[in-house]
Each structure stands twice: as C-alpha cells, then as structure tokens.
C-alpha positions, 0 to 999 in steps of 0.5 A: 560635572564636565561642561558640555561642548557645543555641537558642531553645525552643519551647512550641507545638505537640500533646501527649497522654499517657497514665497507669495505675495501681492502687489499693487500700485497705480500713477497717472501720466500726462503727455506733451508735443516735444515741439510746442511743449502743449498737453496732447495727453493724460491718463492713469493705469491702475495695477493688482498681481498675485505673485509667488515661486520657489527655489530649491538649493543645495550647499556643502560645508567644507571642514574649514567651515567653507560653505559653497551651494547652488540656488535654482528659482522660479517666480512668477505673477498674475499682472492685471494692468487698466490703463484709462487715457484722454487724447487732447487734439492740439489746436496748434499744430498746422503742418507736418515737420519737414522731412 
C-alpha cells in the first residue's frame, strides 16, 4: 500500500475577524506646588469601557512558499472615566512669582 503524501497548504485568499472585549481600571493621584513641595491636591478616577473591532485582510502565497498580505482594522471603545478630586488652599503661598 503506497504512503500518502501530505497535502500541500495554502496561505492565499480573504480573511476578516472580529474581537470584544472589556477594560477597566482605577488610580488615584496627589498634587504638589513645584515651589514649596506642599499638597495643593489629591483625587482618584475610576474608568470602565467596552472595546470591540475588526479587521479584514488578504494574503498570497508565492510558489516559493512567500506569504505576503494586507491588513486593514478598526477598533474602538465606550470609555467611561469618573474623576473625584479635593483642592487643598495652601496657607503658604503669599505672593504671586515675579514676572
């Protein structure tokens, strides 16, 4: 019985997909007068997005076994940021710098 050869593949032709995802994350800062060093701020921002997209290609497969292609995608997202922040007056400024 003779052994079966293996086919041969084949790279060329369209493709297109899509992705979705979620993102979300949150930090919190805290602000200082560059002069004195004092706290003049602090705050926190808390953020949630939907993000999803698509892209849509095509490659060719030269003899040589040479793949070469194009890609074309698109994503986007539904950023959601809340930022809560606190000003503090600082006591220690008493004039304005110099001009």
């Amino acid at each position: 019985m003779p052994i079966p050869v293996p086919l041969a593949y084949d790279w060329t032709g369209i493709f297109f997909g899509g992705n979705i995802g979620w993102a979300w994350g949150n930090g919190s800062f805290n602000a200082y007068n560059a002069t004195t060093g004092l706290p003049t701020g602090s705050g926190s921002n808390n953020f949630n997005s939907f993000i999803g997209g698509g892209q849509v290609g095509y490659r060719y497969m030269f003899p040589q076994r040479f793949v070469i292609g194009a890609l074309a995608s698109l994503d986007w997202n539904t950023s959601n940021s809340v930022t809560n922040s606190e000003y503090i007056g600082n006591k220690y400024w008493t004039k304005p710098l110099a001009r």
